[in-house]
N, C-alpha and C positions, 0 to 999 in steps of 0.2 A: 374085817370086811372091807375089799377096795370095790370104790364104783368100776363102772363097766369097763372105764378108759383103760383102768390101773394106775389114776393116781389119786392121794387122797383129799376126801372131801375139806371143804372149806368151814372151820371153826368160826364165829364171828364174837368179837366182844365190845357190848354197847356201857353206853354208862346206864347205872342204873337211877340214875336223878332225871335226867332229859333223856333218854333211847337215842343219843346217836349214837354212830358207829364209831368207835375209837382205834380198831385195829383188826383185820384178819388173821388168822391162823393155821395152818394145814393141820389137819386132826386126824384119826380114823375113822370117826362118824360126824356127822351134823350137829353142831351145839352150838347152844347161847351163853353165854358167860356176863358174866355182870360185873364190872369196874366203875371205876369214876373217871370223869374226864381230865387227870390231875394232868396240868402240861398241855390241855386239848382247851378251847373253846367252850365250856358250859354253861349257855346264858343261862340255866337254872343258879347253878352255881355267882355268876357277876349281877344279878339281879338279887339275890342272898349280901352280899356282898355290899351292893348299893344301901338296900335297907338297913343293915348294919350301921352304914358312916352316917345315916339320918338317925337314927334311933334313940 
């Protein structure tokens, strides 16, 4: 199924630790996909991290 334009919808994949947005995708329908921010920004992830070197 293509939207109306005829081009296709936009897939989105967030990290699944904090819900940012880590990358887009063109897909054939709408989806959420779930990653980690490996290489991205995850203050969940450097806040983990932090706690760790205190521990």
């Amino acid at each position: 199924m293509e939207s109306s334009k005829g081009l296709p919808d936009m897939g989105v994949i967030v990290c699944s630790q904090c819900g940012n947005e880590i990358e887009t995708i063109p897909t054939i329908k709408v989806v959420t996909l779930y990653g980690l921010c490996q290489g991205h920004e995850c203050p969940l992830d450097q806040e983990m991290k932090e706690e760790d070197r205190r521990g």
